[in-house]
Backbone as a ProteinNet text record, in pm:
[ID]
protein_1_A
[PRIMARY]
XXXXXXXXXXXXXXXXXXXXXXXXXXXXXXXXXXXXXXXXXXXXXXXXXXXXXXXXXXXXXXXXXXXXXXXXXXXXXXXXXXXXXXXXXXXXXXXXXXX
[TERTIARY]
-619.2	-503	-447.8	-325	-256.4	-286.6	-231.8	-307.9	-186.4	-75.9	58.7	45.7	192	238.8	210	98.1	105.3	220.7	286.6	403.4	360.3	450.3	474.1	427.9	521.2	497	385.2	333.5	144.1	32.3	78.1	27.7	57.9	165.1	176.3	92.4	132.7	76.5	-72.9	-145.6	-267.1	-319.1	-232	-267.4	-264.5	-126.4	-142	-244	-306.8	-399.9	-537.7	-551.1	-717.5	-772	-654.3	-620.4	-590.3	-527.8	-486.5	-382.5	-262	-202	-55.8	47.2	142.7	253.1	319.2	420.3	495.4	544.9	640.7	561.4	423.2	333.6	242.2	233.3	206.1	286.2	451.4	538.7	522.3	548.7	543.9	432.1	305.4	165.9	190.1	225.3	267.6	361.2	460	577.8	560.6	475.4	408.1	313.2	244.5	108	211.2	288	363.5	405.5	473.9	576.6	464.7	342.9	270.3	220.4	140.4	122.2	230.2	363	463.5	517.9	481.3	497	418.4	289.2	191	167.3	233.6	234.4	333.5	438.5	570	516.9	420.7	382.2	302.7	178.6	54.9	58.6	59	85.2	-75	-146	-256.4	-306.9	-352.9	-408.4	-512.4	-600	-767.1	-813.6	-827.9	-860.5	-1010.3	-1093.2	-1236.1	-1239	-1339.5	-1320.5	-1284.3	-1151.4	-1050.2	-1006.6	-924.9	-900.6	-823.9	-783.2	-667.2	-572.1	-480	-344.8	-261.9	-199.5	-205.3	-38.6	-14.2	89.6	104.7	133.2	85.9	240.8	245	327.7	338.3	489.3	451.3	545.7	517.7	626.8	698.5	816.9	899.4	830.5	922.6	822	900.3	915.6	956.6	903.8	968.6	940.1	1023.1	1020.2	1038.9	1121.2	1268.2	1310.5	1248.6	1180.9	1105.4	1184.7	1317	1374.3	1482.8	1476.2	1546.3	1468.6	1372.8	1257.7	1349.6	1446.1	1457.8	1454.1	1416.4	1359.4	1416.2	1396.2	1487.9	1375.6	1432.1	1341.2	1365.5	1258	1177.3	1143.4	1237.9	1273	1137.8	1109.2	965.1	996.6	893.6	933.2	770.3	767	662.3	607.6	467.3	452.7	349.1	300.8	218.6	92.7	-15.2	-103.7	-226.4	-295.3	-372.6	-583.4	-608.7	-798.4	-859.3	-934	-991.3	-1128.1	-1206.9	-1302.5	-1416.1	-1535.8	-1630.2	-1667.8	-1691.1	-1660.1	-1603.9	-1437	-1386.3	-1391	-1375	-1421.6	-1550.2	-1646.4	-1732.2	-1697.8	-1618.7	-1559.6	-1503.8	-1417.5	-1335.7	-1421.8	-1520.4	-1576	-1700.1	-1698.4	-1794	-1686.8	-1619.7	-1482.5	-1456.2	-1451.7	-1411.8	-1568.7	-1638.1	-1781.5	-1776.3
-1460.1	-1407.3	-1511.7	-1529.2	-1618.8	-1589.8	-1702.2	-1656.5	-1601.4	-1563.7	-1500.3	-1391.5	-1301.2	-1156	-1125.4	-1040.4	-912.1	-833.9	-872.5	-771.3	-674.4	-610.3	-472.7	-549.3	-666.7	-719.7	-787.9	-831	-885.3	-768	-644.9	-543.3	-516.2	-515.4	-434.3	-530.4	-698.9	-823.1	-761	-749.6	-676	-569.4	-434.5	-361.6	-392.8	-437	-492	-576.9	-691.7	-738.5	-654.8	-588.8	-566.8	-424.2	-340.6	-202.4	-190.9	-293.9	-296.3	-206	-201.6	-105.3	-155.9	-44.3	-170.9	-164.4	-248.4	-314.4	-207.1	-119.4	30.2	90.4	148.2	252.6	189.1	75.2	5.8	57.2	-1.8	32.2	161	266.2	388.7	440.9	404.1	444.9	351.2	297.7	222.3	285.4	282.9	408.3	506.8	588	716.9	741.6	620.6	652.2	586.7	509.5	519.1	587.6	701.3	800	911.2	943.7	1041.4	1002.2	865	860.6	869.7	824.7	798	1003.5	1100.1	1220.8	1290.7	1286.2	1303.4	1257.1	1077.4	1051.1	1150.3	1215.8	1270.2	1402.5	1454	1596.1	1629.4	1537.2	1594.8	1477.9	1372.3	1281.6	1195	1223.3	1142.1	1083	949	943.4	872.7	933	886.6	830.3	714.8	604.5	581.8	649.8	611.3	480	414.8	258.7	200.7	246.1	133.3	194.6	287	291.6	410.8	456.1	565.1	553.4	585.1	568.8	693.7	690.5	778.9	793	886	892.4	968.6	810.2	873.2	880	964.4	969.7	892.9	835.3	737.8	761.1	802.4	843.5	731.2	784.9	736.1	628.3	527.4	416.4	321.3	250.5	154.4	26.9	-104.3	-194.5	-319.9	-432.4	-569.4	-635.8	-662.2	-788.6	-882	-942.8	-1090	-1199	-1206.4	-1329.3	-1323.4	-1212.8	-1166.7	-1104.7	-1066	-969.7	-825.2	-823.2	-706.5	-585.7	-437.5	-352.1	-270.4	-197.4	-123.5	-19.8	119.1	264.3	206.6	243.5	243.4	401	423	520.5	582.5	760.5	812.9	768.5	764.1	752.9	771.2	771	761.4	655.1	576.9	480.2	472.1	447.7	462.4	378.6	386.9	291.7	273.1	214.6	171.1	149.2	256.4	171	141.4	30.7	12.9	92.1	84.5	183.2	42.8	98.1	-16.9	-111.4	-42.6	-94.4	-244.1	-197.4	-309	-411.4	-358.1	-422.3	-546	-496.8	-598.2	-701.5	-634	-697.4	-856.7	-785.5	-935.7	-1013.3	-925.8	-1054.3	-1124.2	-1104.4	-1194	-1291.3	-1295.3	-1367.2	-1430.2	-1423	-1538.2	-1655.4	-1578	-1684.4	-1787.7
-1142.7	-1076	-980.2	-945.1	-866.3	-732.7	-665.4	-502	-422.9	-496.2	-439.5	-413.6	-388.3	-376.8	-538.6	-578.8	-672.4	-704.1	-794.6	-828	-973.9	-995	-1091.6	-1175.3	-1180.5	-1321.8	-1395.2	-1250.8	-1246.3	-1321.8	-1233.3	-1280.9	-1447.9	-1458.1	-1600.2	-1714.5	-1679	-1752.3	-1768.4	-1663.9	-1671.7	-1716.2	-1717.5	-1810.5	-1952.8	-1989.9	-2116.7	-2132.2	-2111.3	-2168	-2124.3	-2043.5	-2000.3	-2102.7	-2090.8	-2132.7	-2262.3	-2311.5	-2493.1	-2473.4	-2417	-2341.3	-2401.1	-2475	-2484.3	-2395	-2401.3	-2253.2	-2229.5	-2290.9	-2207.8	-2186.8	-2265.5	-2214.7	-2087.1	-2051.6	-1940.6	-1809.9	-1856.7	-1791.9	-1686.6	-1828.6	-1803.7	-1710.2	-1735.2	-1636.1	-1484.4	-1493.3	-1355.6	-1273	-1300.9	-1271.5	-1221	-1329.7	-1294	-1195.8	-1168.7	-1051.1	-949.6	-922.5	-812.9	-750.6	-862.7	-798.2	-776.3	-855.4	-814.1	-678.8	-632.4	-478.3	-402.8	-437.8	-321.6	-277.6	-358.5	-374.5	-256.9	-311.4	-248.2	-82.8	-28.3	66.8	98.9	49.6	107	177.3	45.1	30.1	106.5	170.3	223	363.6	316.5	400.6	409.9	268.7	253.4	136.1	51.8	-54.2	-30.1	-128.3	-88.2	-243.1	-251.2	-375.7	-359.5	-397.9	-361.3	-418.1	-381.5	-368.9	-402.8	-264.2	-264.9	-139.9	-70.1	76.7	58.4	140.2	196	269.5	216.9	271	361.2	514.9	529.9	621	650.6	717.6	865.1	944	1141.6	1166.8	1241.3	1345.9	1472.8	1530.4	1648.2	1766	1852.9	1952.3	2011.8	2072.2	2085.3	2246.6	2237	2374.3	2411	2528.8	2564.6	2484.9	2469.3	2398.7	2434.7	2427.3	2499.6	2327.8	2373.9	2277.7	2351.5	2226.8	2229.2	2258.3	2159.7	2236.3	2431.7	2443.5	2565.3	2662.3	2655.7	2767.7	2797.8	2764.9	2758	2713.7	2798	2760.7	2677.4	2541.9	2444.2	2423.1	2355.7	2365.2	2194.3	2157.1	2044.9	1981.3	1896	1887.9	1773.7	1808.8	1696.4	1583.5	1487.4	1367.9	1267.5	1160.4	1081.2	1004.2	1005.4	914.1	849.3	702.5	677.4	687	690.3	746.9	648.6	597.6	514.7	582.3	536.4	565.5	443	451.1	328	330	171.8	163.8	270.4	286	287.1	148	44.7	-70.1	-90.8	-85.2	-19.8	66.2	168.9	255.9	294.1	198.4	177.6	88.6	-4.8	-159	-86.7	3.6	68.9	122.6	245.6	286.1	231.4	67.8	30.9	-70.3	-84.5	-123	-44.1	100.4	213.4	232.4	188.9	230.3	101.3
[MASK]
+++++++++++++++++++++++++++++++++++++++++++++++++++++++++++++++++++++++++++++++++++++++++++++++++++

């Protein structure tokens, strides 16, 4: 695998060859587990990938905050973002990849 940004198309390249998968029905399963997590983040506001991490959706109140190039102070308005933990699984996965 390249040491870049992972795109769709990385992915699908991969199903097709790993999966014997062919390039629209690739397509198509890619697509589909997107829109089923991106649903689900909408719907519940959690997805849990056993090893691999959970994805979740926090809430962040509204706060004072500093432009960086000006020091001046601007309200930082609530909003929602989703936030990512990896499993331990993972987590080890990487750091025996960095050693």
């Amino acid at each position: 695998m390249k040491n870049t940004t992972l795109t769709r198309a990385d992915i699908v390249d991969n199903l097709v060859r790993e999966a014997a998968l062919p390039r629209h029905r690739a397509t198509d399963f890619l697509e589909a587990s997107i829109e089923i997590m991106s649903a689900a983040l909408v719907a519940e506001g959690l997805i849990k990938l056993s090893s691999f991490g959970s994805f979740n959706v926090r809430k962040k109140t509204k706060r004072i905050g500093r432009n960086p190039k000006t020091g001046k102070e601007a309200v930082i308005t609530p909003r929602k973002v989703i936030s990512f933990t990896p499993s331990h699984y993972l987590r080890e996965k990487v750091q025996r990849r960095k050693a």
